[in-house]
N, C-alpha and C positions, 0 to 999 in steps of 0.2 A: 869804302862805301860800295856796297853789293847793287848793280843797277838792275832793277826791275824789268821781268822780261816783257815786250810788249805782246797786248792780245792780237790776234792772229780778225782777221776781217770773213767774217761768214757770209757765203754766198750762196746762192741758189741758181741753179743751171735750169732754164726753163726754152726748150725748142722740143720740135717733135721729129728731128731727126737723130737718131740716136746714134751713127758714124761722127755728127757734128758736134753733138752733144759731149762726147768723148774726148776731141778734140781739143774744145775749148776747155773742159776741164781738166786738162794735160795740161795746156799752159797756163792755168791758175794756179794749179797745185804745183807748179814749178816756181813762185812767188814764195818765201817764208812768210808773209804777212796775210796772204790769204791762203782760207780754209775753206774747200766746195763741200756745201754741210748736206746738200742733196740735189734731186735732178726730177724734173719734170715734164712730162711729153705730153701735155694737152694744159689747155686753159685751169678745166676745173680745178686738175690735178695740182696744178701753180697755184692757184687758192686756198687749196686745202693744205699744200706744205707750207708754204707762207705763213699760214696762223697753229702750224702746229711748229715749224723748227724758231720762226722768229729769227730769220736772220737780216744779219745786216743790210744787203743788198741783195737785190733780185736780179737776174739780166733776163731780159723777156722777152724773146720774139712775137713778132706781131700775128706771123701766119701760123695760129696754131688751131687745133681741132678742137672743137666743141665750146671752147669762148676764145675771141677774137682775143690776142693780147692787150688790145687800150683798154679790151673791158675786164681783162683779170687783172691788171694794175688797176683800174680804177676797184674793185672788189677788194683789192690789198690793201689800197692806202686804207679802204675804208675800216678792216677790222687790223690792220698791224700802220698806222701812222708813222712809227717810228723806222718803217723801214724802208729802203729808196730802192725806187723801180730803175731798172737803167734800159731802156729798150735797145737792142740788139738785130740789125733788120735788112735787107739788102732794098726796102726802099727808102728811095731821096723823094718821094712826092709831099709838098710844101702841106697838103690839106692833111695827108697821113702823120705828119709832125706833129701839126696843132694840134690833131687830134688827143696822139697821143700825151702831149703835156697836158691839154685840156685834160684827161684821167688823171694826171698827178703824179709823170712820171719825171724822173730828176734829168735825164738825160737822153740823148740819141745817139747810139752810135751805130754805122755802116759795118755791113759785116767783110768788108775790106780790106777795113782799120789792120794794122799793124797788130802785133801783142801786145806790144808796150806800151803804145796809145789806146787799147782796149785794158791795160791795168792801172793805168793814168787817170782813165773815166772812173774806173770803181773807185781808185781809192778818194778822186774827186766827190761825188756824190755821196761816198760814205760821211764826209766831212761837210756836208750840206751843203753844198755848191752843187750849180748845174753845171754839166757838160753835153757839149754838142759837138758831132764830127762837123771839122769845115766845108764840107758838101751842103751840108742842112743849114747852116746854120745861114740863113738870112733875117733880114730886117725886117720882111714882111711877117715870117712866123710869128714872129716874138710879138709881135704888134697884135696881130690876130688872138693868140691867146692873152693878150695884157688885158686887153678891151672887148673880150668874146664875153658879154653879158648873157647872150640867147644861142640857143643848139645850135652849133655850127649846120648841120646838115637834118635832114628829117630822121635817120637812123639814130640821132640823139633823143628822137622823141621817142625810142621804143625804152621799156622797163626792161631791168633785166633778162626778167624772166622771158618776154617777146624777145629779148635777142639771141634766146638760147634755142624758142622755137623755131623762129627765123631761120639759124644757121642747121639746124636738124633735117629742115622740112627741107630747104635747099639744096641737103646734100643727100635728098632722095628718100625719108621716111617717110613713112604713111603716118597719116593723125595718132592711128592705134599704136604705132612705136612710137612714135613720139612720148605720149601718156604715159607708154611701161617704163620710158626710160625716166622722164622725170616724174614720175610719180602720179602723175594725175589723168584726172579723167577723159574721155577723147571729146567731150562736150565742151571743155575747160580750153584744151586745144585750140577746138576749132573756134573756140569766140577768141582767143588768142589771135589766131589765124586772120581772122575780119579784122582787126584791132588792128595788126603787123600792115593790112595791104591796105587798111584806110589811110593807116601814118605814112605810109610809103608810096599812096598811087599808084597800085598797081593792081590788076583785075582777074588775075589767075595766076599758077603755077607757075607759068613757063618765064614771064614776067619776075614774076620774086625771083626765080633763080637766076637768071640774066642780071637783075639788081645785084643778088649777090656776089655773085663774080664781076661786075663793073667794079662795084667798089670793094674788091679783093677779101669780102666776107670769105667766100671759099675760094676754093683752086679750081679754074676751070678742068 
């Protein structure tokens, strides 16, 4: 009897350092059971492969440019379900956890982790089970997203689309770039703009970006 060969686990490489990015996909592709089916250096960019290669699993750092990794996992589950986020991150902060499972992602792990406990995770979560590095993983988290009925924080009350202005305008556009880059008008913007600092409490500029970098939207 001829045994049947097994399919190989597709993954998606999503950080926006591309020395790391290399790395981690050396020791994937040194695994026969998984296959890195491509690579992504920014949020969007992790969206838009995600629903075009459809792979297995994702591994998603959090600090990425131009959408926050909890919100391009949240984006993924929404148009590929079937596929598991595994976030990948050097932070242990408990509220950045929940956050991130709050988006739907299958797992955490510390970019610390061993290799082998980082291909332990994939192929856990490919098999629907969650995994968490033992740094994270406390009692409190789990509890928090079990029973998080309402936005964990005020940044859950922006829409998408506010979160992309949010992080643009933060990292120093003007309204009029903002607009060319997403498409829209600078009027669109700036009521964006009033919307972002109502939900957020904050009364100028200088304000939103100090927000953003508190809660590690950008890189100070």
């Amino acid at each position: 009897m001829i045994a049947l060969a097994r399919s190989k686990t597709t993954v998606l490489v999503c950080d926006d350092h591309a020395v790391f990015r290399e790395g981690v996909k050396q020791v994937l592709s040194s695994q026969p059971d998984l296959d890195v089916v491509g690579e992504a250096s920014n949020g969007l960019e992790a969206v838009q492969m995600a629903r075009r290669l459809r792979p297995e699993v994702v591994l998603m750092d959090i600090a990425m440019p131009l959408l926050r990794g909890f919100d391009a996992t949240r984006r993924i589950k929404r148009y590929c379900p079937d596929t598991r986020v595994l976030i990948f991150s050097i932070y242990e902060d408990d509220d950045m956890v929940a956050r991130c499972l709050a988006a739907g992602a299958s797992g955490y792990v510390l970019k610390d982790t061993p290799p082998l406990q980082l291909i332990y995770a994939i192929q856990s979560v490919k098999k629907g089970e969650q995994y968490m590095s033992p740094k994270v993983l406390k009692s409190v988290v789990i509890r928090h997203v079990q029973s998080a009925a309402a936005p964990i924080t005020p940044y859950d009350l922006l829409s998408d689309r506010e979160r992309e202005v949010l992080i643009r305008l933060a990292e120093g556009e003007s309204l009029k770039e903002v607009a060319e880059h997403l498409h829209l008008s600078v009027k669109t913007v700036d009521a964006h703009k009033c919307n972002i600092m109502g939900k957020l409490q904050v009364h100028n500029r200088s304000e939103l970006i100090r927000y953003a970098i508190r809660t590690q939207l950008i890189k100070a």
